[in-house]
MIDOSE-1310 file (N, C-alpha, C; in nm, 2 decimals, decimal comma, always signed):
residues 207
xxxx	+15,00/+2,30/-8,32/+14,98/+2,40/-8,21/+14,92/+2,32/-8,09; +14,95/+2,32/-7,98/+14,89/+2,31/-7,88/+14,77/+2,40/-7,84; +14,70/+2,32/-7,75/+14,57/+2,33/-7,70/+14,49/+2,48/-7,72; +14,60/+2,56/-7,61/+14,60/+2,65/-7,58/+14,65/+2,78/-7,67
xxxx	+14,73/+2,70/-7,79/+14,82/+2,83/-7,87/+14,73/+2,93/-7,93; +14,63/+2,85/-7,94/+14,48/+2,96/-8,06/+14,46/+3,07/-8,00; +14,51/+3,08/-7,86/+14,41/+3,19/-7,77/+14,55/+3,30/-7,74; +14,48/+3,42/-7,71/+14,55/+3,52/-7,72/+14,52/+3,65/-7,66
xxxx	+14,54/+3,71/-7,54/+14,48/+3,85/-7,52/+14,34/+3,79/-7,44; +14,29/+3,68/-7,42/+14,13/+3,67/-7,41/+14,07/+3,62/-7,54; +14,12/+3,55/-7,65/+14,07/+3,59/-7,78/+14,11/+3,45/-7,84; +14,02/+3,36/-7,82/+14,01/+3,23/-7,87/+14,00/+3,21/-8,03
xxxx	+14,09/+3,21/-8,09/+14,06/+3,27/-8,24/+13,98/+3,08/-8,28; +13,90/+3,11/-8,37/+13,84/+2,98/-8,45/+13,91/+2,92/-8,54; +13,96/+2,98/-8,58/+14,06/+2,98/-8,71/+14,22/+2,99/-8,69; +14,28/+2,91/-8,66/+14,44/+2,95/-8,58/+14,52/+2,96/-8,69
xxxx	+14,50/+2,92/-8,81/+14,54/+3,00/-8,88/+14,59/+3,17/-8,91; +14,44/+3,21/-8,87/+14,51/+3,37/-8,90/+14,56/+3,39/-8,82; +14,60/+3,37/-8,67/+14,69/+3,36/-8,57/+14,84/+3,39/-8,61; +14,83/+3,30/-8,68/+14,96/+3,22/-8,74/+15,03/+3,36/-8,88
xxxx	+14,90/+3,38/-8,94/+14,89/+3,46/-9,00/+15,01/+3,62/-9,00; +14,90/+3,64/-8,87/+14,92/+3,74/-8,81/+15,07/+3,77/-8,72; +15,15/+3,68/-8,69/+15,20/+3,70/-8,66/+15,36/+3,61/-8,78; +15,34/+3,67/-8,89/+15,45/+3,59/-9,00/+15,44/+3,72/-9,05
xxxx	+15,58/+3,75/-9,06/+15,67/+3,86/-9,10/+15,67/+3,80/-9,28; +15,69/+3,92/-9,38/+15,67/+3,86/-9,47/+15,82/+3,84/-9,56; +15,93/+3,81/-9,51/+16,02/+3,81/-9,51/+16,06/+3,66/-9,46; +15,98/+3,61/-9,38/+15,97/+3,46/-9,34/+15,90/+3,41/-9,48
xxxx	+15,82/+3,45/-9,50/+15,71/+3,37/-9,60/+15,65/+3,45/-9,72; +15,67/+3,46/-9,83/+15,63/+3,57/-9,95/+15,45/+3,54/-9,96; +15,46/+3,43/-9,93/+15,31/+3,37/-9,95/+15,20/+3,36/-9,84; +15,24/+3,37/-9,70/+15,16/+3,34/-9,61/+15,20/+3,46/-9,48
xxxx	+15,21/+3,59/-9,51/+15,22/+3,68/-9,42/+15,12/+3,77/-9,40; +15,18/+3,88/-9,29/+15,05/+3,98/-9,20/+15,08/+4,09/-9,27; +15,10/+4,12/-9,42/+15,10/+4,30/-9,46/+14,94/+4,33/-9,53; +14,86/+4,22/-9,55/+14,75/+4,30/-9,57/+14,66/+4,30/-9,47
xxxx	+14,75/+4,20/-9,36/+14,60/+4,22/-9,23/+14,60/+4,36/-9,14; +14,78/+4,39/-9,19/+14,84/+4,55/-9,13/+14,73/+4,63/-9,16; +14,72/+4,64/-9,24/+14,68/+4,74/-9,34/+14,49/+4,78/-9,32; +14,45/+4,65/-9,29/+14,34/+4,62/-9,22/+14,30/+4,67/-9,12
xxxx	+14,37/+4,59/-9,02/+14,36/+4,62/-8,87/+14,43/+4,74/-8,84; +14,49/+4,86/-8,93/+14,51/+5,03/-8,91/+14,40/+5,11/-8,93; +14,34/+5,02/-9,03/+14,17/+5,11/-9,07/+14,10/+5,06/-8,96; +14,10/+4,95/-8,93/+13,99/+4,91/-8,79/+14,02/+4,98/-8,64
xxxx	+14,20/+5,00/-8,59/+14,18/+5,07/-8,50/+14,19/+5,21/-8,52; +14,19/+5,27/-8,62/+14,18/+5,38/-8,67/+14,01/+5,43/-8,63; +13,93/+5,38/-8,68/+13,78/+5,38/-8,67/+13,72/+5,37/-8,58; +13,76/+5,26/-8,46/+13,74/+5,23/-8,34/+13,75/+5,36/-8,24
xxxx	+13,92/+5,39/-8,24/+13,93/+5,54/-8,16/+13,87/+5,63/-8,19; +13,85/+5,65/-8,34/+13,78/+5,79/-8,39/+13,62/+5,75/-8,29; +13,52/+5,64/-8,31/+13,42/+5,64/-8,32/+13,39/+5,66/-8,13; +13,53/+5,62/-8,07/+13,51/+5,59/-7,90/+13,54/+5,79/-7,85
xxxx	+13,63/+5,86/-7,92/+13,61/+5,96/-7,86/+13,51/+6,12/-7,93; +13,46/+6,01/-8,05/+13,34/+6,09/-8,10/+13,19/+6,08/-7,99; +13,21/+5,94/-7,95/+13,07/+5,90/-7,87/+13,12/+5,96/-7,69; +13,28/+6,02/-7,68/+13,30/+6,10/-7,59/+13,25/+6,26/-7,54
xxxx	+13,21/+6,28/-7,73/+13,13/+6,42/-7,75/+13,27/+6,49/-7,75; +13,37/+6,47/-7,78/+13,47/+6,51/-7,80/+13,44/+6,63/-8,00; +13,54/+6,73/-8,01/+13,49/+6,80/-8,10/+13,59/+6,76/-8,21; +13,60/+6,81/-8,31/+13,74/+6,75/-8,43/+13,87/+6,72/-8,35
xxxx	+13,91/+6,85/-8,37/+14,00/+6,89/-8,28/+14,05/+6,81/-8,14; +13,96/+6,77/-8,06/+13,97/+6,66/-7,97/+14,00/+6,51/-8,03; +13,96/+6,48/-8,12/+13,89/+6,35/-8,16/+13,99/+6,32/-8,20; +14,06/+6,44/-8,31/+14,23/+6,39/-8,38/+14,33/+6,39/-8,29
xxxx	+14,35/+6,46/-8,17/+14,44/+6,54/-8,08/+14,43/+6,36/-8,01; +14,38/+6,32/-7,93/+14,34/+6,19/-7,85/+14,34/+6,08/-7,94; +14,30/+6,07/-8,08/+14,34/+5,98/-8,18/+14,51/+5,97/-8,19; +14,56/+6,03/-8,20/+14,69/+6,04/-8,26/+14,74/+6,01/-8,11
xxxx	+14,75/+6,07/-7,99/+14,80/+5,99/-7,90/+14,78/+5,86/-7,88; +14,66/+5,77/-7,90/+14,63/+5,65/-7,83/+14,63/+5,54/-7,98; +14,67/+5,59/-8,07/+14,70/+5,45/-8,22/+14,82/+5,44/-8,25; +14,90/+5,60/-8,22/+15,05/+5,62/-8,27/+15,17/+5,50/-8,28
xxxx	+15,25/+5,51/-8,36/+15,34/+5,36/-8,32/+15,37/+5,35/-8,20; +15,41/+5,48/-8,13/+15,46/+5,42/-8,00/+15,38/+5,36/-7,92; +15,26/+5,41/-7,91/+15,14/+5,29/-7,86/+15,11/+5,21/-7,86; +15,13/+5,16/-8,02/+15,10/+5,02/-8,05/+15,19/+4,99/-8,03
xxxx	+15,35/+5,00/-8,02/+15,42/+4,93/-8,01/+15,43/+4,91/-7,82; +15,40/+4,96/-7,75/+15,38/+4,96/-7,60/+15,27/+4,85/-7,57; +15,16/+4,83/-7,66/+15,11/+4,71/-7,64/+15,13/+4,59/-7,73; +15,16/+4,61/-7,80/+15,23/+4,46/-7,88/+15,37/+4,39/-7,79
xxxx	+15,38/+4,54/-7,68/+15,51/+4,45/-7,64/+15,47/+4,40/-7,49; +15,39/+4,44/-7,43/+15,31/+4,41/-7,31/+15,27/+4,31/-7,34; +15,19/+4,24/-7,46/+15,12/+4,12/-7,54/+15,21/+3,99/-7,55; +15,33/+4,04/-7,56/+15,50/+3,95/-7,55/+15,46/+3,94/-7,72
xxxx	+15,41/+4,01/-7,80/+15,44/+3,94/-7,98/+15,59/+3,98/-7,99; +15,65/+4,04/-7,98/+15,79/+4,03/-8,01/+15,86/+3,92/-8,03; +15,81/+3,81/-7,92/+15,85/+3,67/-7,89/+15,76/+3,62/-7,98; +15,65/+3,63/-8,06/+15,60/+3,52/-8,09/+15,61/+3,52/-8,22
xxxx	+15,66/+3,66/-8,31/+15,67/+3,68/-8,49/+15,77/+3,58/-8,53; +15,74/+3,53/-8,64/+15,77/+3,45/-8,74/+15,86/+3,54/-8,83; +15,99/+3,54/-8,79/+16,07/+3,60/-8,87/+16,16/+3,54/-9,00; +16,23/+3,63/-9,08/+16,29/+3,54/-9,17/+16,41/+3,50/-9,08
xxxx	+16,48/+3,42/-9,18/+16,61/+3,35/-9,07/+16,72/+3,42/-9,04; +16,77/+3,47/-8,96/+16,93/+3,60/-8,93/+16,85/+3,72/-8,86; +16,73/+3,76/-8,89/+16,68/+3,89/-8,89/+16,71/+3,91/-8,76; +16,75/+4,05/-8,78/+16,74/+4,14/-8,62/+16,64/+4,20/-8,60
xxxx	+16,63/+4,26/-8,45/+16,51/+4,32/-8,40/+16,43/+4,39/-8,50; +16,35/+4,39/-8,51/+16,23/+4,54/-8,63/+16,16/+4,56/-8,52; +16,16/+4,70/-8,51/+16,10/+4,76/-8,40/+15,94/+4,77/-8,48; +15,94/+4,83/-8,61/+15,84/+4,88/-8,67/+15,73/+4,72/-8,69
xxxx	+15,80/+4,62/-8,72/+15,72/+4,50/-8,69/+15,63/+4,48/-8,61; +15,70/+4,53/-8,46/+15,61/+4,52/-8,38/+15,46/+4,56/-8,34; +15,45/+4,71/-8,37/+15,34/+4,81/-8,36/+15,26/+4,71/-8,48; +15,33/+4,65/-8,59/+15,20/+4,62/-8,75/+15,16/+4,45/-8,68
xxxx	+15,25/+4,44/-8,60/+15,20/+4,26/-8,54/+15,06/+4,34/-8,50; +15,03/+4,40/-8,40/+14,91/+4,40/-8,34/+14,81/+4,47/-8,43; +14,83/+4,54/-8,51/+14,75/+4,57/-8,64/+14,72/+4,46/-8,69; +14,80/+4,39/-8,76/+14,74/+4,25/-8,81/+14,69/+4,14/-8,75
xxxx	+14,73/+4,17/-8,59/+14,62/+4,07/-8,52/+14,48/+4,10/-8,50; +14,47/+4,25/-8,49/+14,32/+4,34/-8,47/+14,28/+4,30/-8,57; +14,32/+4,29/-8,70/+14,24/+4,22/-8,82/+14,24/+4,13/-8,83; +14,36/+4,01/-8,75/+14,27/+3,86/-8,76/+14,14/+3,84/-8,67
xxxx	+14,18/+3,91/-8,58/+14,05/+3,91/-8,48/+13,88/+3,92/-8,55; +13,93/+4,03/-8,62/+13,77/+4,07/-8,68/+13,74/+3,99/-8,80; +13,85/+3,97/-8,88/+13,79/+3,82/-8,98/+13,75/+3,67/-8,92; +13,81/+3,68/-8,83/+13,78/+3,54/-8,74/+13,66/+3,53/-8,66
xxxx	+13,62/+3,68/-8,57/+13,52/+3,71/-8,51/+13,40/+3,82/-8,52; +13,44/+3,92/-8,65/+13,34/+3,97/-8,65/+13,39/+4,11/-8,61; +13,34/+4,25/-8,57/+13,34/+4,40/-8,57/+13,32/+4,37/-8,44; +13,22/+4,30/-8,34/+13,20/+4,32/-8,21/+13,35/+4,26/-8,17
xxxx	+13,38/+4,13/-8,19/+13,47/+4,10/-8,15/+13,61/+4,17/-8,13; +13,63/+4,25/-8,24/+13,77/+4,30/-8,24/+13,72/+4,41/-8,18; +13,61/+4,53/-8,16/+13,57/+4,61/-8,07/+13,60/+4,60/-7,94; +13,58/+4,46/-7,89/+13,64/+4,41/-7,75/+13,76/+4,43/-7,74
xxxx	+13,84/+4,33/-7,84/+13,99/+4,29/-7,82/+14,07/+4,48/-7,83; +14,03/+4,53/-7,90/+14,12/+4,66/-7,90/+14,08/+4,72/-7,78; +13,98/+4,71/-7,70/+13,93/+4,81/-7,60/+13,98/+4,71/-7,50; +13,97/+4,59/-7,49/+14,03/+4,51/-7,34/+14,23/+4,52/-7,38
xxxx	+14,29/+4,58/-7,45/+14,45/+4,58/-7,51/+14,50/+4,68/-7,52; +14,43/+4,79/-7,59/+14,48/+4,91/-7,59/+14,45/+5,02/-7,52; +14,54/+5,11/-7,47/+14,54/+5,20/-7,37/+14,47/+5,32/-7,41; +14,36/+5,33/-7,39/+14,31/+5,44/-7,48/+14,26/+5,61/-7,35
xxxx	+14,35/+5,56/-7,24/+14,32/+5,69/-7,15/+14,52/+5,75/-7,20; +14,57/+5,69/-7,24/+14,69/+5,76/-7,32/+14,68/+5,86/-7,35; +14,81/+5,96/-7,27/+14,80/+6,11/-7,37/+14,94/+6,15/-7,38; +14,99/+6,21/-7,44/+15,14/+6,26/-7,49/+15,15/+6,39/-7,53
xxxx	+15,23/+6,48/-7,49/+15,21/+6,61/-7,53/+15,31/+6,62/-7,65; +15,27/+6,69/-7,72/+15,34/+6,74/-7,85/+15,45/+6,85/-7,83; +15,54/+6,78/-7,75/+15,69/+6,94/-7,70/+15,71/+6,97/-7,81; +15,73/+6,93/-7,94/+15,79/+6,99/-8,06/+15,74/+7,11/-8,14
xxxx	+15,58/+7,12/-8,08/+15,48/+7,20/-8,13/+15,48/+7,30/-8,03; +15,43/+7,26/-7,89/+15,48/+7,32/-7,76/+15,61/+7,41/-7,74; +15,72/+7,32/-7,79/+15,82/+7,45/-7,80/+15,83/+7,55/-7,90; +15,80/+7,51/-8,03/+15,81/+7,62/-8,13/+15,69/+7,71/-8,08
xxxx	+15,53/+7,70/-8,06/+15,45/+7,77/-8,03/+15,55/+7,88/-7,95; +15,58/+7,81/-7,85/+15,61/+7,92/-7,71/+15,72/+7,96/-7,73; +15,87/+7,96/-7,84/+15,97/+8,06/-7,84/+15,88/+8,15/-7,95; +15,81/+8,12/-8,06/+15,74/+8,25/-8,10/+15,65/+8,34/-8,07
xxxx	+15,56/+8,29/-7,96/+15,50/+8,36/-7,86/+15,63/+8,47/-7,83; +15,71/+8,40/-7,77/+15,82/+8,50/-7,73/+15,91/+8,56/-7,78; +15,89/+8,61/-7,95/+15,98/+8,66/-8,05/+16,08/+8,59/-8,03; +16,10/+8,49/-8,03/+16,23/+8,43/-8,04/+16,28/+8,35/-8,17
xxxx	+16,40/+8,33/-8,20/+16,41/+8,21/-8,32/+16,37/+8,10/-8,28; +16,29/+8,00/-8,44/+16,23/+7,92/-8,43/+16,38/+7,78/-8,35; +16,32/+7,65/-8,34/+16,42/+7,55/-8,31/+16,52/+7,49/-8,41; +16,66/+7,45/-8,40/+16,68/+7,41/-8,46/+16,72/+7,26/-8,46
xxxx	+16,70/+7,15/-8,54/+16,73/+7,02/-8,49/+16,84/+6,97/-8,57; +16,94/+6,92/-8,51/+17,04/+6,79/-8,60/+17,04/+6,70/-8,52; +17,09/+6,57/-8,56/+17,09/+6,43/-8,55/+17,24/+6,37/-8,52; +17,26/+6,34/-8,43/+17,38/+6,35/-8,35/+17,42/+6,19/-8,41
xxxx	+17,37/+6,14/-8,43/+17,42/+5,94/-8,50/+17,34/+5,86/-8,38; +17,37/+5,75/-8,43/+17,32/+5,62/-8,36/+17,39/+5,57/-8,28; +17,40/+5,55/-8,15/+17,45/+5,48/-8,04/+17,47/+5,36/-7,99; +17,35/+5,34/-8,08/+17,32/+5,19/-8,03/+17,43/+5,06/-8,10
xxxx	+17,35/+4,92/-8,10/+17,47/+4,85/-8,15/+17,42/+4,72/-8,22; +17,37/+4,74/-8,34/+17,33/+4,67/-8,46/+17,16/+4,58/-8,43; +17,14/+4,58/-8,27/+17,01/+4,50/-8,26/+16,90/+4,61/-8,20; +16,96/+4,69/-8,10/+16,90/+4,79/-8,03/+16,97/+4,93/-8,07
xxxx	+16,83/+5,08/-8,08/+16,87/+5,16/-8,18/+16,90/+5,25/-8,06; +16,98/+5,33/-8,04/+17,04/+5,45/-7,95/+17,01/+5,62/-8,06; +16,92/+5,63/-8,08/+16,99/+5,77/-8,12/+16,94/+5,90/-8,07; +17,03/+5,97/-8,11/+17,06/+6,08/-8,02/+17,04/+6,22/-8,10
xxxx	+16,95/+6,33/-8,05/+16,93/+6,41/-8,13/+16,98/+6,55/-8,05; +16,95/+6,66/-8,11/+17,00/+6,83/-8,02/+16,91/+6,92/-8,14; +16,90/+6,97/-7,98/+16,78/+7,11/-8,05/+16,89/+7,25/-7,98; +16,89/+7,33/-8,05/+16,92/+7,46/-8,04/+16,80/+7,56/-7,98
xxxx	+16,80/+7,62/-7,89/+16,66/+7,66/-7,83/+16,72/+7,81/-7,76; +16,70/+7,92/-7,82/+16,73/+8,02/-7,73/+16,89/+8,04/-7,72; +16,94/+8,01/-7,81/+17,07/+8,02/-7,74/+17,15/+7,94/-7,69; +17,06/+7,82/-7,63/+17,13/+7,71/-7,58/+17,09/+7,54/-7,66
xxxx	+17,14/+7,43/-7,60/+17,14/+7,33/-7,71/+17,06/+7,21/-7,56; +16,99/+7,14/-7,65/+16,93/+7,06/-7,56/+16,94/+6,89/-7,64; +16,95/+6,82/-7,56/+16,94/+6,65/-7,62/+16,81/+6,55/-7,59; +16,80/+6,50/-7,67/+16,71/+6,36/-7,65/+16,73/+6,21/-7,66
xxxx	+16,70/+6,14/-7,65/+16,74/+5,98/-7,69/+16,64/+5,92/-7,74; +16,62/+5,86/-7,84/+16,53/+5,76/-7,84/+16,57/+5,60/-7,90; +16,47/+5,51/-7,98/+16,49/+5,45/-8,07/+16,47/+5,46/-8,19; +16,39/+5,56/-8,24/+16,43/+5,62/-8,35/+16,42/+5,80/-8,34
xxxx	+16,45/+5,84/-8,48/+16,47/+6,00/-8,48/+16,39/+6,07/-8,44; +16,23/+6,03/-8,47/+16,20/+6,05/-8,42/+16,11/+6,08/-8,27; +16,12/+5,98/-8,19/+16,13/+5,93/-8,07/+16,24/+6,03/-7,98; +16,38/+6,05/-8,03/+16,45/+6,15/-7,98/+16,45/+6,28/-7,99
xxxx	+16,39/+6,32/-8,13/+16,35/+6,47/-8,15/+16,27/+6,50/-8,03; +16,16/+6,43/-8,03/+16,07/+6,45/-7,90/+16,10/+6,46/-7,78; +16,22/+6,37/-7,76/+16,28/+6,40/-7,64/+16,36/+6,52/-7,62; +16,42/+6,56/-7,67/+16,48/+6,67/-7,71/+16,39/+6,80/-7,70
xxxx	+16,29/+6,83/-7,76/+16,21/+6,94/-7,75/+16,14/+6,93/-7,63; +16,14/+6,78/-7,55/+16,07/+6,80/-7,45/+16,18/+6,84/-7,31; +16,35/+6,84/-7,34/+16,39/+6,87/-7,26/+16,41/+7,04/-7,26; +16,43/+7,10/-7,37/+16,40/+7,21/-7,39/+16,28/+7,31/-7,37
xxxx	+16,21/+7,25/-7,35/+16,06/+7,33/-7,34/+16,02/+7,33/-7,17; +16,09/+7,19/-7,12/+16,06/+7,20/-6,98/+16,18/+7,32/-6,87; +16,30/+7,29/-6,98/+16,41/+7,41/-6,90/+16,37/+7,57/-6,94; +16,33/+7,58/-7,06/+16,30/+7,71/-7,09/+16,19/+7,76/-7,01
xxx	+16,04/+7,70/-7,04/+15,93/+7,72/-7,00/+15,86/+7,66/-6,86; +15,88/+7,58/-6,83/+15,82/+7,48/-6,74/+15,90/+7,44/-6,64; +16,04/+7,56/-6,60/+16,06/+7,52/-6,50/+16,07/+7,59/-6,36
């Protein structure tokens, strides 16, 4: 490794090993990968957000509502990809893109962090990396609330196939809403469902 490779985010690891760690897919290596630092560093930023919008005096209900927006995969995966780890995982050889890889790189880096440096340390690195004024509304909840507010039938969803083309995922979903049919896109199904209830909810309700 060069000089500079140890460092990361602000985050001078001691040990560049778990660096290295942290960022080996375990499909590269059966022996030297990041699925238990995942697993780690989910409980660590898990704990982190709970404890940052408990000390916001935030109530249950708050605390999960703003948790679940700012740890979700799509989060993590929005800052693992800002971080450039996409570029830096140790993959097995042939592999194509893993989207889900990405969001568990930065889980398993938040855990190399804190074995390397300790609970203050990785307190920093999650709070100077992750976006924690993030919010995302829940259209899928949003829309069903509000067609049965309005005696109406609940939604209905099918999954229209995949668009995309073996490296990048296209799919494409439709909600039934009222009588009429609405679509979404995402990279995965669920990513497009969301989109989909969010185009439905803003033509029905919100427009």
């Amino acid at each position: 490794m060069t000089q500079n490779s140890h460092i990361l985010a602000g985050y001078a690891f001691k040990d560049a090993t778990l660096l290295r760690r942290a960022l080996t897919l375990k499909g590269a290596d059966e022996n030297f990968n990041n699925e238990s630092l995942e697993c780690l560093g989910d409980a660590l930023i898990g704990f982190v957000a709970a404890e940052k919008f408990f000390n916001d005096d935030l109530d249950e209900g708050g605390i999960t509502s703003r948790k679940k927006s700012v740890v979700c995969d799509e989060a993590l995966r929005e800052t693992a990809l800002r971080l450039g780890l996409d570029k830096m995982l140790v993959k097995p050889k042939g592999a194509f893109n893993n989207l889900k890889a990405v969001p568990s790189a930065y889980e398993a880096l938040v855990a190399a962090v804190y074995l390397d440096g300790g609970m203050q340390e990785a307190k920093k690195f999650i709070f100077r990396t992750l976006d924690f004024s993030r919010s995302t509304q829940d259209y899928i909840t949003l829309l069903q609330e509000a067609l049965q507010g309005a005696g109406k039938p609940l939604p209905e969803y099918s999954r229209g196939g995949d668009e995309g083309n073996g490296t990048e995922h296209d799919f494409l979903m439709c909600v039934s809403a009222d009588g009429r049919k609405f679509y979404g896109r995402g990279r995965n199904t669920a990513s497009a469902k969301r989109e989909a209830a969010r185009a439905a909810y803003i033509s029905l309700f919100n427009s």
